[in-house]
C-alpha positions as CSV (number, residue, x, y, z in Angstrom):
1,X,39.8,-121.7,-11.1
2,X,41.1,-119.2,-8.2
3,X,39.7,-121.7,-5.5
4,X,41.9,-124.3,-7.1
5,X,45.3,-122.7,-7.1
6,X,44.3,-121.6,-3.7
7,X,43.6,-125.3,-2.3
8,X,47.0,-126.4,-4.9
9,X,49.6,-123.4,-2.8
10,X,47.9,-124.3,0.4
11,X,48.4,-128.2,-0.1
12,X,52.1,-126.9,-1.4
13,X,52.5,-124.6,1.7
14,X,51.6,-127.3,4.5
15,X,53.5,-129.7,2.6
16,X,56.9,-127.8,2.9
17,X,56.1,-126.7,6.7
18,X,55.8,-130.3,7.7
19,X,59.1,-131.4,6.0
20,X,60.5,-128.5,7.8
21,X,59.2,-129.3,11.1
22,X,61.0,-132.7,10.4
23,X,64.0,-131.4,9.2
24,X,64.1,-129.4,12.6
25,X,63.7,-132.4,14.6
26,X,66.5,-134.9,12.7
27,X,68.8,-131.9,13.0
28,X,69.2,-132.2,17.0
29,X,72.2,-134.3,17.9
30,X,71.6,-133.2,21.8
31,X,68.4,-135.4,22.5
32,X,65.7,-134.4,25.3
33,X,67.1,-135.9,27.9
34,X,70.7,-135.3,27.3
35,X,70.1,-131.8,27.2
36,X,68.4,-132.0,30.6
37,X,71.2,-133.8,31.9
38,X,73.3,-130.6,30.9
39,X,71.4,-128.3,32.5
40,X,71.3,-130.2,35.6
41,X,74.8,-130.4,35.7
42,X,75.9,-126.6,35.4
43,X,72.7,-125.7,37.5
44,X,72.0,-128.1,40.0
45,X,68.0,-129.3,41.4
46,X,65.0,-131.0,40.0
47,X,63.8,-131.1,36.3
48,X,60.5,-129.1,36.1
49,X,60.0,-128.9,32.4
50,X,61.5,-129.6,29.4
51,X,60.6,-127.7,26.1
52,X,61.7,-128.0,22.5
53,X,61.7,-124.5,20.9
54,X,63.2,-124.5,17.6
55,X,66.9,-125.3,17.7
56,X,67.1,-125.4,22.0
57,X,65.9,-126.9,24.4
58,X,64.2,-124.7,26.9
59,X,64.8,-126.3,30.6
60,X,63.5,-125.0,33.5
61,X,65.4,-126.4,36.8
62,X,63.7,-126.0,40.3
63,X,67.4,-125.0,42.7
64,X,67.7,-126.4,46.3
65,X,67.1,-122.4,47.6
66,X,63.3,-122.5,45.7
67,X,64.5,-120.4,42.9
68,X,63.7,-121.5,39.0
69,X,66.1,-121.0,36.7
70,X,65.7,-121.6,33.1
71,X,68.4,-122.8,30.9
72,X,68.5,-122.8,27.0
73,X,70.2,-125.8,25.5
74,X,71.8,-126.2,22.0
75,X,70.4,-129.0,20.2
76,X,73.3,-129.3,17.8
77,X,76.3,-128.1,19.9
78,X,74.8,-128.8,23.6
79,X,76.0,-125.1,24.2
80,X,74.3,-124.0,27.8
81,X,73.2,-120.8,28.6
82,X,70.8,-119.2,30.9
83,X,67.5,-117.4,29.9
84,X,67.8,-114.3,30.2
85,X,71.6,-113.7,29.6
């Protein structure tokens, strides 16, 4: 009987962490490459990565100088910020 309501909670469990995840995912109005077009704009050079962390975007942007910023985007509001600040 343990074993059952163990297997039952972890079915429940998964169940509610992937209806999450999707709930995460419908709730970004920014899309992936919107948000990298905002980060290019307000910090100029080439796309290096794009990463989805929650509720940003994590960019990372290689500058003309050699430096790599990284730039958190918003996927709700497209807000831009830099890592780090």
């Amino acid at each position: 009987m343990p074993a059952f309501r163990i297997l039952v909670l972890s079915t429940l469990l998964l169940a509610c962490s992937i209806a999450q995840a999707r709930n995460d995912d419908a709730a970004k109005i920014v899309s992936r490459e919107q948000a990298a077009a905002l980060a290019q704009q307000h910090y100029p050079g080439k796309i290096v990565k794009v990463q989805v962390q929650q509720q940003y975007y994590r960019i990372r942007v290689l500058q003309a100088d050699g430096r790599v910023v990284t730039v958190l985007v918003d996927g709700q509001t497209g807000r831009i910020k830099r890592d780090g600040k």
